[in-house]
The first five atom37 places (N, CA, C, CB, O) and aatype in JSON, in Angstrom:
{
  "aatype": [20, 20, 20, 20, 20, 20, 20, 20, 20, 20, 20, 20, 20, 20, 20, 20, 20, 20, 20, 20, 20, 20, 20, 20, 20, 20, 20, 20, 20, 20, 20, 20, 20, 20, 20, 20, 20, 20, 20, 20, 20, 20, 20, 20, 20, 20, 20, 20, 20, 20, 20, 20, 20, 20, 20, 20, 20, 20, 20, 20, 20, 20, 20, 20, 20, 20, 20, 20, 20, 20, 20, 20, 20, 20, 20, 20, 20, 20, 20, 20, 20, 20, 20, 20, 20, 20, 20, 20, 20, 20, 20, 20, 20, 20, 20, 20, 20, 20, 20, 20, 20, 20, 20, 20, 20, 20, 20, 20, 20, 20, 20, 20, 20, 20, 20, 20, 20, 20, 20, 20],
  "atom_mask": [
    [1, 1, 1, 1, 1],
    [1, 1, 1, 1, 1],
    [1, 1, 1, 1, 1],
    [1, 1, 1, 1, 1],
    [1, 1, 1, 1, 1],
    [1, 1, 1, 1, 1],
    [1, 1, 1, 1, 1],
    [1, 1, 1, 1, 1],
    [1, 1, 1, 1, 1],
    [1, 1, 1, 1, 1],
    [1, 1, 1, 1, 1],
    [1, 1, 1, 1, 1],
    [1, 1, 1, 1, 1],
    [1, 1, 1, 1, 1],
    [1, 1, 1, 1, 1],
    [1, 1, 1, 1, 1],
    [1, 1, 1, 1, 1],
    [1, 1, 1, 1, 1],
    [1, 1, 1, 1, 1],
    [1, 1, 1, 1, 1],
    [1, 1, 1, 1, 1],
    [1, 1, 1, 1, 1],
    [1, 1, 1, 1, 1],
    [1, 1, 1, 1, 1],
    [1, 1, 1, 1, 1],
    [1, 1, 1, 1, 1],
    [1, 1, 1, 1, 1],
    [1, 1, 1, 1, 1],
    [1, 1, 1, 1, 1],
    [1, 1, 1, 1, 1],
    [1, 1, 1, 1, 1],
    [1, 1, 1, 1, 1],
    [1, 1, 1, 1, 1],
    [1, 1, 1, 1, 1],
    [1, 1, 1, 1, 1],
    [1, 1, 1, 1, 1],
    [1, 1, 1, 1, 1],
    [1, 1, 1, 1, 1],
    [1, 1, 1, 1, 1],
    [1, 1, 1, 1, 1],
    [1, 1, 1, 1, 1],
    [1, 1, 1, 1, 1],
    [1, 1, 1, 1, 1],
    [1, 1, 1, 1, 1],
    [1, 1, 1, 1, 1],
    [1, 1, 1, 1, 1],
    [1, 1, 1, 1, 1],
    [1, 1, 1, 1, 1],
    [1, 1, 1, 1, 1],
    [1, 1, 1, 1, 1],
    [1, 1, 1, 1, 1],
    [1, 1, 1, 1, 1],
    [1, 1, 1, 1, 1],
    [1, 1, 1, 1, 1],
    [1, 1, 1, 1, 1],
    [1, 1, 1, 1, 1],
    [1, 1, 1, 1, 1],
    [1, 1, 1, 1, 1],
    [1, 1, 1, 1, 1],
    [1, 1, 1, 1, 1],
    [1, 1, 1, 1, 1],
    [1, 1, 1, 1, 1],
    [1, 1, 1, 1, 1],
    [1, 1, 1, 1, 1],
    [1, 1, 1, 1, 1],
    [1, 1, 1, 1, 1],
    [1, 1, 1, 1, 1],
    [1, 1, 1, 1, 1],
    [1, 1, 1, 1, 1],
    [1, 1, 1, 1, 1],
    [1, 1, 1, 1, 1],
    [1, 1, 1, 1, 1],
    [1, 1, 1, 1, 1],
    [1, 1, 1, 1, 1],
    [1, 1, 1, 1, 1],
    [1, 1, 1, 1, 1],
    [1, 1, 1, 1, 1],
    [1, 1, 1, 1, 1],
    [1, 1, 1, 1, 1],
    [1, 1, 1, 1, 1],
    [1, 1, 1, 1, 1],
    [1, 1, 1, 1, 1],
    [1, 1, 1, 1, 1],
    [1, 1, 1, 1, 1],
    [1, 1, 1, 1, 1],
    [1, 1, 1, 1, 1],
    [1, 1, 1, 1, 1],
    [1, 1, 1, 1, 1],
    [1, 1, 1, 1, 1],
    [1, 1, 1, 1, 1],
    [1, 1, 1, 1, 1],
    [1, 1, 1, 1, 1],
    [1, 1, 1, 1, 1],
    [1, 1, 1, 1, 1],
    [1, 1, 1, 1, 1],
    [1, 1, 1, 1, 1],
    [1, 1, 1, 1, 1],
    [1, 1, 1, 1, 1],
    [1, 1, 1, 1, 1],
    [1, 1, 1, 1, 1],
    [1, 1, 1, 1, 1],
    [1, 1, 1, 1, 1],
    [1, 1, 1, 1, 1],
    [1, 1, 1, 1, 1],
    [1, 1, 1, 1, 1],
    [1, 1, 1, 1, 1],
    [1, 1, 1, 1, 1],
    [1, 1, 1, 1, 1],
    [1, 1, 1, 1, 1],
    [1, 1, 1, 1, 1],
    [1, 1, 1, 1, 1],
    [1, 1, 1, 1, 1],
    [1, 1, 1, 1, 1],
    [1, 1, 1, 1, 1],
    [1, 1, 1, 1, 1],
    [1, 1, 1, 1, 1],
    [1, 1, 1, 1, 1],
    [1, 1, 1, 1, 1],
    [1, 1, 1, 1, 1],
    [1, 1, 1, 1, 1]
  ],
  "atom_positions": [
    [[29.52, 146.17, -89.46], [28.55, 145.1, -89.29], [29.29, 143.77, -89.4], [27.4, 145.2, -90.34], [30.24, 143.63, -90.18]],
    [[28.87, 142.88, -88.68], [29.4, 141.51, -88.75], [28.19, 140.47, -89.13], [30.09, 141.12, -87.3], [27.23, 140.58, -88.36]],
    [[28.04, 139.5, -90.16], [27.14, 138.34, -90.32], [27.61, 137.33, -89.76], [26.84, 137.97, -91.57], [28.83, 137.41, -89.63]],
    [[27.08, 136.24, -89.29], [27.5, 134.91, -88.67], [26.37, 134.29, -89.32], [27.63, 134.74, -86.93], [25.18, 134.6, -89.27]],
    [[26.99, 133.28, -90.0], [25.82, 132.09, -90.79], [25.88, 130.87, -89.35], [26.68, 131.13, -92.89], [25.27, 129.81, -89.22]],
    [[26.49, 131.31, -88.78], [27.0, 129.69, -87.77], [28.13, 129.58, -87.32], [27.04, 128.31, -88.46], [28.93, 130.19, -88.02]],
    [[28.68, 128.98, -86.29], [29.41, 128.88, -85.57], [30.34, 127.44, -85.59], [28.71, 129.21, -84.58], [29.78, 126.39, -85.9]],
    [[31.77, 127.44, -85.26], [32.57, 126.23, -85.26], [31.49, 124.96, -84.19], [34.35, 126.73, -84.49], [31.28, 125.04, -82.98]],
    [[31.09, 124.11, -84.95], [30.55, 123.24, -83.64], [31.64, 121.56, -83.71], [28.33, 122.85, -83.95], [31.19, 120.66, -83.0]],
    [[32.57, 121.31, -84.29], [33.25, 120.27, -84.19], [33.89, 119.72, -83.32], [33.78, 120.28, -84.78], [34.69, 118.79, -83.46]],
    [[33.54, 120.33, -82.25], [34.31, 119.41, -80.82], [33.38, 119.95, -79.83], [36.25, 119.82, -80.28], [32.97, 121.09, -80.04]],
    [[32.97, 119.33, -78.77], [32.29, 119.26, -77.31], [33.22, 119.76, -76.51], [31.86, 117.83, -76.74], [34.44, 119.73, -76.36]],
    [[31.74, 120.5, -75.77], [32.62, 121.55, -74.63], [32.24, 120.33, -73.44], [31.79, 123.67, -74.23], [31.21, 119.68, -73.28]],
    [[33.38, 120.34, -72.8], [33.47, 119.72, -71.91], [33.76, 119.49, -70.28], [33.84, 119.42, -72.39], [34.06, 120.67, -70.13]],
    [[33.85, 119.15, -69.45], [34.43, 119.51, -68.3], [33.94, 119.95, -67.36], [35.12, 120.12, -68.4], [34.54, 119.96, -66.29]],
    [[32.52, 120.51, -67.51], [31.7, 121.42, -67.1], [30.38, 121.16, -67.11], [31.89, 122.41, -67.7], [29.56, 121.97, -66.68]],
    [[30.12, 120.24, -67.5], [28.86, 119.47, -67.89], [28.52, 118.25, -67.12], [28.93, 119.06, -69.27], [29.44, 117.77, -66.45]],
    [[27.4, 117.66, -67.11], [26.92, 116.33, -67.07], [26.65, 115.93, -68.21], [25.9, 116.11, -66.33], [26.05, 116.81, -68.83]],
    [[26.82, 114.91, -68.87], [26.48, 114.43, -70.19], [27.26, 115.29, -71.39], [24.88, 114.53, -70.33], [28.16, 116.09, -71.12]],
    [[26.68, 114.97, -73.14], [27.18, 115.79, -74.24], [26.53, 117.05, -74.33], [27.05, 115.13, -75.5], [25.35, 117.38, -74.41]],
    [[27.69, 117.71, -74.29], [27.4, 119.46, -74.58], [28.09, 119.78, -76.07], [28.33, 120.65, -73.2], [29.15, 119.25, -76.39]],
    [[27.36, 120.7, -76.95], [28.33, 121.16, -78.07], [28.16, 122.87, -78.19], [27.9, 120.33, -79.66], [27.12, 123.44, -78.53]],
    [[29.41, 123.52, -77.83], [29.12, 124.61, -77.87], [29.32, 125.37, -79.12], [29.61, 125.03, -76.96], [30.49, 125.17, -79.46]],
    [[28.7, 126.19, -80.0], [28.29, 126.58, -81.02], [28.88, 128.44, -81.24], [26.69, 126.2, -80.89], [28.14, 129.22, -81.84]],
    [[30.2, 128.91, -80.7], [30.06, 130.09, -80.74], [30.02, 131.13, -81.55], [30.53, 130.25, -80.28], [30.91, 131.38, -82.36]],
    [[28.78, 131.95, -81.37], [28.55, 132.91, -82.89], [29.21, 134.15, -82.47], [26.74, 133.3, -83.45], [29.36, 134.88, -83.45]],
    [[29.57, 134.57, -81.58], [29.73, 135.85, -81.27], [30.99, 136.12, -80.07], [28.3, 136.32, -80.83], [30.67, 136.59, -78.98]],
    [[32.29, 135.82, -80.35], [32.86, 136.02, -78.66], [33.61, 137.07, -79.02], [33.84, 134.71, -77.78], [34.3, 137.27, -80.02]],
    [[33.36, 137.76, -77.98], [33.94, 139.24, -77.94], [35.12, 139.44, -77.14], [32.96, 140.22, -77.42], [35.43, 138.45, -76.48]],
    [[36.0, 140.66, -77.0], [36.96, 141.0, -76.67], [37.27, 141.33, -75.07], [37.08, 141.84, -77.47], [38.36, 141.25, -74.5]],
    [[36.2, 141.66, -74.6], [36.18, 141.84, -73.31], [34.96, 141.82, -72.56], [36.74, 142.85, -73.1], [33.91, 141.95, -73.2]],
    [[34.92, 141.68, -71.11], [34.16, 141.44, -70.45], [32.92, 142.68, -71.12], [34.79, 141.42, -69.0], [31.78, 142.23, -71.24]],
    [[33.13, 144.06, -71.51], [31.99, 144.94, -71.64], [31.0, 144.69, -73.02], [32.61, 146.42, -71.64], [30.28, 145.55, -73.53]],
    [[31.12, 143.64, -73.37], [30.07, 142.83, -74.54], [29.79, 142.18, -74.57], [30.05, 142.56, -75.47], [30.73, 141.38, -74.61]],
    [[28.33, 141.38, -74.61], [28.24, 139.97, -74.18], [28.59, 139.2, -75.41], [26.79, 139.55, -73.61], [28.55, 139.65, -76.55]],
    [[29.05, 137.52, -74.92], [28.91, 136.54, -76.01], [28.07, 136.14, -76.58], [29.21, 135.71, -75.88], [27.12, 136.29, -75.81]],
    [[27.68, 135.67, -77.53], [26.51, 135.05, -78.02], [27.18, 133.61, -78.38], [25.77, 135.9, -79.33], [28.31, 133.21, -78.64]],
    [[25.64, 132.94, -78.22], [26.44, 131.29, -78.48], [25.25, 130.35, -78.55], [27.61, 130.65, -77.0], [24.19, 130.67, -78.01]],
    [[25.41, 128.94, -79.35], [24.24, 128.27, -79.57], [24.74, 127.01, -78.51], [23.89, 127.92, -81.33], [25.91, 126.61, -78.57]],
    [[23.85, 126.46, -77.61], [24.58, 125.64, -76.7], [23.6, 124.49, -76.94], [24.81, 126.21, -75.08], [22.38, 124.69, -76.87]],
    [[24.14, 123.24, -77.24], [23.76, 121.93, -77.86], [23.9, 121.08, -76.85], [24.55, 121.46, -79.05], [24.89, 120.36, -76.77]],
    [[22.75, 121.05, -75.77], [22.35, 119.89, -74.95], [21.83, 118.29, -75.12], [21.53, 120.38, -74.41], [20.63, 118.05, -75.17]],
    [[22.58, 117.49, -75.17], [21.99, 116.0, -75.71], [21.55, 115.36, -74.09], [23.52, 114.81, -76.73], [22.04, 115.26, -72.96]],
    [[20.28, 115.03, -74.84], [19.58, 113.81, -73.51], [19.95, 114.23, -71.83], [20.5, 111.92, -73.75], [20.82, 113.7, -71.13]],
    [[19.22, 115.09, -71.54], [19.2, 115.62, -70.0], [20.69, 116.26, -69.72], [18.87, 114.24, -68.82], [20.86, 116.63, -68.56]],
    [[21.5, 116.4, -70.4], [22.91, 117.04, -69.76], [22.38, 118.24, -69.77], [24.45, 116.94, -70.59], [21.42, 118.66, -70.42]],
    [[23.24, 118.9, -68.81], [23.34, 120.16, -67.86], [24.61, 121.01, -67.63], [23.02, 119.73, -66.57], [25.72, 120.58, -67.94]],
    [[24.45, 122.17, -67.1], [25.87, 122.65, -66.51], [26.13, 122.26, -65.12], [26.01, 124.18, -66.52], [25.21, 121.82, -64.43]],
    [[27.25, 122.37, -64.69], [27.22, 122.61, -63.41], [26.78, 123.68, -63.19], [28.22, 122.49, -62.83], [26.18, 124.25, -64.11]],
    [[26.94, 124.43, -61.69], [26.28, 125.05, -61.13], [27.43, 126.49, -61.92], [26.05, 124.56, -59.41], [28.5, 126.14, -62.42]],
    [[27.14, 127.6, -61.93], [27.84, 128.58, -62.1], [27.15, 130.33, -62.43], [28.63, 127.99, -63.13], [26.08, 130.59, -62.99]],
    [[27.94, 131.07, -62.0], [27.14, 132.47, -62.19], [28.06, 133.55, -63.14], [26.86, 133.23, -60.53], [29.29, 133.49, -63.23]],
    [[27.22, 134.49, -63.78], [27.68, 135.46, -64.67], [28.13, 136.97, -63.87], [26.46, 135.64, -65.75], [27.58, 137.21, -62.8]],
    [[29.15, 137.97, -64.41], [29.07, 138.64, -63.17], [28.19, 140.06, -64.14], [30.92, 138.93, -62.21], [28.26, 141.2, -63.67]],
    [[27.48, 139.82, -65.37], [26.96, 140.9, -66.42], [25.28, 140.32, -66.64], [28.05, 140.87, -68.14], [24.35, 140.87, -67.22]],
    [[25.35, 138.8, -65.79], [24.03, 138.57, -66.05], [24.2, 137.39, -67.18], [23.21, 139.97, -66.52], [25.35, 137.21, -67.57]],
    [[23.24, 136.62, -67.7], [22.98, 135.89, -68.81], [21.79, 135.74, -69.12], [23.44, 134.82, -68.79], [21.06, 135.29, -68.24]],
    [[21.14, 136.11, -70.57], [19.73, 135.89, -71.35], [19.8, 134.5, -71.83], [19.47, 136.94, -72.68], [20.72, 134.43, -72.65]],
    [[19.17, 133.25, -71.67], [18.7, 132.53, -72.62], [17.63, 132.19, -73.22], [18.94, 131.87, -72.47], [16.61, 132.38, -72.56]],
    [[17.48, 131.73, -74.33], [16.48, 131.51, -74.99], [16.4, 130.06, -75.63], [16.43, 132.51, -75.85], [17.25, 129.79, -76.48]],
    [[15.19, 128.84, -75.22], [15.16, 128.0, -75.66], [14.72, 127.54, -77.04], [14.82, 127.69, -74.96], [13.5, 127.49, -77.2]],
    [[15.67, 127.08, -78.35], [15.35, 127.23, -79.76], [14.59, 126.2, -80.03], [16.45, 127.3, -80.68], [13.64, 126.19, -80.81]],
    [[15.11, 125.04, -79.19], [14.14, 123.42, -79.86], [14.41, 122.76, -78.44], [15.04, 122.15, -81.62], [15.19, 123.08, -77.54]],
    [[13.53, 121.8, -78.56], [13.64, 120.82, -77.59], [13.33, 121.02, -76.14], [14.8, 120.42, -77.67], [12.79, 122.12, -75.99]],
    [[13.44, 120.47, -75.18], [12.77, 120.58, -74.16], [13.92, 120.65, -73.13], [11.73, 119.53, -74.04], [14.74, 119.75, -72.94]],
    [[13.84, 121.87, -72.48], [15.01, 122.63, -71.33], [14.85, 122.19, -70.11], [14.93, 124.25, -71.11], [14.25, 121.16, -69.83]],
    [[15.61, 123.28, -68.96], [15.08, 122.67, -67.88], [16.21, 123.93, -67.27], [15.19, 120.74, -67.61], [17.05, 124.44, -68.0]],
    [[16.04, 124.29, -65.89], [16.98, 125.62, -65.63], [16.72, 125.31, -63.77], [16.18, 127.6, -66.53], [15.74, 124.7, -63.35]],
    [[17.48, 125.7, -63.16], [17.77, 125.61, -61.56], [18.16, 126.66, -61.03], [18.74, 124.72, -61.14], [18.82, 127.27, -61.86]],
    [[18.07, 127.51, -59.57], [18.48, 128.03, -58.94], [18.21, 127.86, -57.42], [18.33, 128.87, -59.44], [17.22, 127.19, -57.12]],
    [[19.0, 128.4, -56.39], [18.55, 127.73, -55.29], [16.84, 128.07, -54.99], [19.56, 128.19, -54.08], [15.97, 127.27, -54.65]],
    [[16.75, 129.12, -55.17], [15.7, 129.62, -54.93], [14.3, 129.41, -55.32], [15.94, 130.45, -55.11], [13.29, 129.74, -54.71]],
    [[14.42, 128.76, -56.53], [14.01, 128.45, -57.59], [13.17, 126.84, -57.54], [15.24, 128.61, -58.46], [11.96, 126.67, -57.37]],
    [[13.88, 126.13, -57.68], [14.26, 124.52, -57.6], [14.64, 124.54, -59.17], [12.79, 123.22, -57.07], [15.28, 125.48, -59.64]],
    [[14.2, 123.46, -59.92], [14.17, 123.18, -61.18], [12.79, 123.51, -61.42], [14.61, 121.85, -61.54], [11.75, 123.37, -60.78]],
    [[13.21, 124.16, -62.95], [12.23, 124.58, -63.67], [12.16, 124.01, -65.1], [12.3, 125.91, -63.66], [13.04, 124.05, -65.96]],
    [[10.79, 123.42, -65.16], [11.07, 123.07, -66.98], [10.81, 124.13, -68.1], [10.03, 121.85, -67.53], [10.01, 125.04, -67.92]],
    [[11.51, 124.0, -69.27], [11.0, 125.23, -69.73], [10.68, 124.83, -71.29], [12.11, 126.54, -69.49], [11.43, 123.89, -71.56]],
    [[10.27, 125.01, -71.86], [9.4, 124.33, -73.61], [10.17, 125.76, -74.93], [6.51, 124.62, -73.46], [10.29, 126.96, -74.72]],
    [[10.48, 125.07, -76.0], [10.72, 125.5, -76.78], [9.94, 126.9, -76.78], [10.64, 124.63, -77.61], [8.73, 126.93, -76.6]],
    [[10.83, 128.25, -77.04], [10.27, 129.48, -77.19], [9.93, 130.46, -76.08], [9.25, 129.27, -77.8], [9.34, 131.53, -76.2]],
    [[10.51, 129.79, -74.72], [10.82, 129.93, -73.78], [11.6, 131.13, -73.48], [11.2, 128.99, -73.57], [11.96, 131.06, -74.65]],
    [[12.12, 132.0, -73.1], [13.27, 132.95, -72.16], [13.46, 133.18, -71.33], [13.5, 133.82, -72.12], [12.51, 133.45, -70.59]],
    [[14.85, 133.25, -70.81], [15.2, 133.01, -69.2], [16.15, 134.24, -68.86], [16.1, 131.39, -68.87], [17.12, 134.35, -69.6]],
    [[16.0, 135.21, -67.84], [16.88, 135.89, -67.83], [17.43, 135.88, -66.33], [16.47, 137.05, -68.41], [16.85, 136.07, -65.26]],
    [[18.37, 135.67, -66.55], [19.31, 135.34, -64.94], [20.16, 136.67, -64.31], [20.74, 133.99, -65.25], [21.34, 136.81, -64.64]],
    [[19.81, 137.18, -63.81], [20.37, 138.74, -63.26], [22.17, 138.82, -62.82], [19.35, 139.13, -61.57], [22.89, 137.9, -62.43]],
    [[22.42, 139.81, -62.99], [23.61, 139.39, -62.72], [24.39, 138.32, -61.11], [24.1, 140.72, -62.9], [23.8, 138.24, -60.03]],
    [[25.55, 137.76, -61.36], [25.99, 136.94, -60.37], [24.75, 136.36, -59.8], [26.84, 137.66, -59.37], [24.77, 136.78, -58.64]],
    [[23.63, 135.6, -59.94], [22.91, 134.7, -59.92], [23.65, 133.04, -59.96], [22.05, 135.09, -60.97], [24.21, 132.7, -61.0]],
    [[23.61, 132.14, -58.87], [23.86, 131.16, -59.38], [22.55, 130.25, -59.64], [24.83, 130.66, -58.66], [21.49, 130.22, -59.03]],
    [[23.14, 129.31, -61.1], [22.15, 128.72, -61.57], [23.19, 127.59, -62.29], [21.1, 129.7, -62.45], [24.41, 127.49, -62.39]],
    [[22.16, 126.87, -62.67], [22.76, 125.62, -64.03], [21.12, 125.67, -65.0], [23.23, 123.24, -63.11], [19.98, 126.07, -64.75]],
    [[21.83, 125.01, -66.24], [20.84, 124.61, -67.09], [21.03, 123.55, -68.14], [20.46, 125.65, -67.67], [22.16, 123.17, -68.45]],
    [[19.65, 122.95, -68.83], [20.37, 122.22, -69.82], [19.24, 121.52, -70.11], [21.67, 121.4, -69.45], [18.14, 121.8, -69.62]],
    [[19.44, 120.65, -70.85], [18.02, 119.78, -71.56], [17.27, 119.21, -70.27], [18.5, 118.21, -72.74], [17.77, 119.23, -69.15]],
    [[16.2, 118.78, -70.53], [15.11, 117.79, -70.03], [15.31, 116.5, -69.71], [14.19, 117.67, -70.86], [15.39, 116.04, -70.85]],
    [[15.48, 115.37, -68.83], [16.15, 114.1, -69.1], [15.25, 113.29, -70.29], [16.27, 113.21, -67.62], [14.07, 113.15, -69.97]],
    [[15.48, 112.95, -71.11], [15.14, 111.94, -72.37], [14.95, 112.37, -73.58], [14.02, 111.23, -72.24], [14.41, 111.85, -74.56]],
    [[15.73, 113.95, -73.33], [15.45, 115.18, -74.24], [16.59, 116.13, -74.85], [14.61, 116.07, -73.46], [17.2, 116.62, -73.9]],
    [[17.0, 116.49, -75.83], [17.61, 117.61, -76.56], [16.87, 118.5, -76.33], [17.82, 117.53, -77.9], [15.64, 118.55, -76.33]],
    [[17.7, 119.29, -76.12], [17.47, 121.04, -76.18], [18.63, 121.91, -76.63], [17.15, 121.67, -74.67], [19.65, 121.55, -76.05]],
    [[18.84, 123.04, -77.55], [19.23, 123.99, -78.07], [19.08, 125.76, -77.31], [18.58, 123.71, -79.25], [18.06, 126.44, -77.26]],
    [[19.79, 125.95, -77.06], [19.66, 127.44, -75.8], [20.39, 128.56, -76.87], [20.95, 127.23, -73.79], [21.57, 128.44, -77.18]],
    [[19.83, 129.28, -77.21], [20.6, 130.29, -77.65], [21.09, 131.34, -76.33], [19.74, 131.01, -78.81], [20.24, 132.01, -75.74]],
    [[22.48, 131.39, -75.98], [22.51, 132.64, -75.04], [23.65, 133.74, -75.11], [22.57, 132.13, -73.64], [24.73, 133.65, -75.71]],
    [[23.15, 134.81, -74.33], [24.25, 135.95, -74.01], [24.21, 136.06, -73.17], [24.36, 137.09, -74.38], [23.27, 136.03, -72.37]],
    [[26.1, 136.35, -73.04], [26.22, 136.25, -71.62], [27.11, 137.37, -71.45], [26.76, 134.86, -71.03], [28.1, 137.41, -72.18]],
    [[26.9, 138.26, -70.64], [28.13, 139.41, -69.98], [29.38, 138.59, -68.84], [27.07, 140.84, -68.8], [29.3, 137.8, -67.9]],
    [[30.11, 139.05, -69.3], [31.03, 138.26, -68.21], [31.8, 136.93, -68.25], [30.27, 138.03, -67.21], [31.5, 135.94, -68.91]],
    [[32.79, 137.07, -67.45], [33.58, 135.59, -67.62], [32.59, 134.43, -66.55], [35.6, 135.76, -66.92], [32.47, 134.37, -65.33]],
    [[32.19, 133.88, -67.33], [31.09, 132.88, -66.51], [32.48, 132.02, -65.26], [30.02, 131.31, -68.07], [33.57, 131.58, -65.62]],
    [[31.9, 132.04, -63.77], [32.06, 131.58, -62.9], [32.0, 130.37, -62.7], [31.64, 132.03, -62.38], [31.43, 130.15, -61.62]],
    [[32.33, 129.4, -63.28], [32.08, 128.08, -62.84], [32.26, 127.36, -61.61], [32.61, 127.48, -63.51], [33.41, 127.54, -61.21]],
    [[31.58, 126.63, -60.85], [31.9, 125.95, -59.82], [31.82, 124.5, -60.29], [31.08, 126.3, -58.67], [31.14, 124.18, -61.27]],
    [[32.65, 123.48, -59.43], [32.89, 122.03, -59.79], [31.88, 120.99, -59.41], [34.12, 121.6, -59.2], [32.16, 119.79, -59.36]],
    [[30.56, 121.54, -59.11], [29.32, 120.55, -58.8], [28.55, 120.78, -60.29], [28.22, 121.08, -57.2], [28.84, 121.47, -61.27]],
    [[27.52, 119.94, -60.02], [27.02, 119.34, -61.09], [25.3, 119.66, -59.9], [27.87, 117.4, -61.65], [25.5, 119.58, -58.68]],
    [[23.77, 120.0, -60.4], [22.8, 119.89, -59.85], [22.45, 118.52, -59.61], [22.0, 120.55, -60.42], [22.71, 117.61, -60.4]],
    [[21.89, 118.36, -58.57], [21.7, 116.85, -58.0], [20.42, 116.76, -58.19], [22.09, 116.48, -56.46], [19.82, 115.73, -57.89]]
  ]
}
């Protein structure tokens, strides 16, 4: 058994985002066949860029007010207590609400795919 009270959050994930991101990781595993777990700290409307999982990704919104995209989709808002489950290799982005924090708890299978756009 493993406990996690919390995760290193002292530096912003970066690079990959619009706006402040702080990534929170409780759980990173050894290989692609386990997902990560992780608390992802959205300040004031930042987002991901666009990117897909190739195991899929669950999130779950803890506080604050979300917001999630796919093409198919458009943008979606989503309210504290929320869950989102993105099927595998799905592309999507996500991230707070603009004028809003939001907190995502997620797992993710897979080395997440990033692409270098940002949702417009």
């Amino acid at each position: 058994m493993k406990v996690v009270d919390g995760g290193n959050r002292e530096s912003s994930y970066g690079g990959r985002f619009t706006g402040a991101v702080e990534l929170e990781m409780l759980n990173a595993t050894p290989t692609d066949d386990e997902p990560d777990t992780a608390f992802v700290h959205f300040h004031d409307g930042a987002v991901t860029f666009w990117h897909s999982h190739p195991g899929g990704q669950q999130f779950f919104v803890v506080s604050g007010e979300a917001r999630v995209g796919t093409e198919a989709d458009g943008e979606v808002q989503l309210a504290s207590g929320t869950l989102v489950v993105c099927p595998p290799d799905e592309r999507h982005w996500h991230g707070a609400a603009p004028g809003h924090d939001a907190t995502l708890l997620t797992v993710t299978w897979g080395t997440t795919q990033w692409e270098t756009t940002a949702p417009e």
